[in-house]
N, C-alpha and C positions, 0 to 999 in steps of 0.2 A: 297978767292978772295976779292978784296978791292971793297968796296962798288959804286966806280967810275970805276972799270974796264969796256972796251969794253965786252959788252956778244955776239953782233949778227953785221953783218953788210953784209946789201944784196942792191942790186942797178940792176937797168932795165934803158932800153932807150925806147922813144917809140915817135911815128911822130903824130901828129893829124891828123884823118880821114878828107879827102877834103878840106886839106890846101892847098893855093895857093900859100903860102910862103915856104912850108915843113920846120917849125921851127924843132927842135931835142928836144927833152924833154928827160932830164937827171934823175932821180928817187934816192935817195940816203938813205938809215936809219941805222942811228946806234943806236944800243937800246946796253943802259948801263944799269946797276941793276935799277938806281931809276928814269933815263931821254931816252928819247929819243930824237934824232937830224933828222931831215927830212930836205932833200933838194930838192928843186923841181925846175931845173935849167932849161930854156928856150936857146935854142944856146950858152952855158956856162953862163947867166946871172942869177944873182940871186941880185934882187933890194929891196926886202923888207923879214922884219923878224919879226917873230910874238912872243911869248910865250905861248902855249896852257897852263895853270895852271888844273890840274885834284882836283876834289873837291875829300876832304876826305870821305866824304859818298861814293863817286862810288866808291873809292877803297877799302873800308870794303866792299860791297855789288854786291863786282866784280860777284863773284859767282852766287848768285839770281838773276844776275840781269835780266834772260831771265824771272822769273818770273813775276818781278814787269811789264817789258814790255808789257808781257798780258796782265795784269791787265787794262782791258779798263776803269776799274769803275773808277778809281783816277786818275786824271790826274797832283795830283801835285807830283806824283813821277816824271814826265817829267820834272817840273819845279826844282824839288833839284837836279835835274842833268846836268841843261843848264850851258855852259861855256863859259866866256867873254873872247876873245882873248885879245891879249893887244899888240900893236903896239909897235915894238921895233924901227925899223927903217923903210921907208915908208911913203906914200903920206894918210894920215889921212881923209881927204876927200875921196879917190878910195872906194866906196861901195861894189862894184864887190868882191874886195881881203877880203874887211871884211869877204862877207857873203861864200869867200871859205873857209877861214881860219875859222871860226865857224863850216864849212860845215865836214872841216879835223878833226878839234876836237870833234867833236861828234862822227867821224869814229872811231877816236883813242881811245875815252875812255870805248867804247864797247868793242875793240877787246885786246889794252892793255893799262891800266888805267895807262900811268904813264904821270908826265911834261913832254912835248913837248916843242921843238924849233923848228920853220917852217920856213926857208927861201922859199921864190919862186921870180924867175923873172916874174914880171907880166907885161910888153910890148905888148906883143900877147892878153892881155884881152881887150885892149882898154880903152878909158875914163872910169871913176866910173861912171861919172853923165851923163851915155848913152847907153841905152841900145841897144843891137844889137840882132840879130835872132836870130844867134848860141851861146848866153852864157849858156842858160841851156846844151846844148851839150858837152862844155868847164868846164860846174860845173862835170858833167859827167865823163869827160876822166879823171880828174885827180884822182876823187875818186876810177876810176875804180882801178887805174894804182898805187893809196896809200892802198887801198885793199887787193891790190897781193905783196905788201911789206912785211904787217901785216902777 
């Protein structure tokens, strides 16, 4: 198998709980041997793309990694494992999308340590610089819903 071949590719829909609008949420992943591609399309839109980069350390230490977790004593295992998304395409300013897309990548490199590319339509999030009552709800449904991909 060539190093770039397709290995997996699964996809879900899913509506957000007590939308007024009933947007569709499309769920998409392809996991190739060394990358994965995630789409997270809102009524077919998909407006910004991220690059999740996986640090070399998590991926030697995929294995252990539930131990170092325990490990309440050190907390800068947490820190050689934080990951900076990087805006590929997207509104730079939207905070909301940053702190998902950090939120995915830290799902991701748990469950499988490899480079990610995140599209997602974020319309339905609302402004960056404004918070609204349901965004932790919204951080929520997506992780739930990129979870059940993994």
């Amino acid at each position: 198998m060539r190093s770039g071949s397709l290995q997996f590719d699964k996809t879900q829909t899913a509506t957000f709980p007590n939308s007024k609008s009933n947007e569709q949420f499309f769920f998409h992943l392809l996991e190739f041997q060394n990358k994965l591609v995630l789409n997270i399309s809102v009524d077919g839109v998909l407006d910004t793309t991220f690059k999740l980069p996986i640090s070399t350390k998590r991926t030697i230490n995929y294995e252990s990694m539930m131990d170092l977790n325990e490990n309440d004593d050190s907390i800068e295992n947490e820190y050689d494992f934080q990951i900076e998304p990087q805006l590929l395409i997207g509104d730079h300013a939207n905070m909301k999308i940053a702190i998902i897309a950090g939120q995915v990548a830290k799902l991701i490199s748990t469950q499988k340590p490899k480079e990610t590319i995140l599209s997602i339509g974020t319309r339905w999030l609302g402004k960056g610089d404004q918070v609204e009552e349901n965004d932790l709800a919204k951080l929520t449904f997506i992780l739930e819903n990129v979870k059940k991909l993994l």
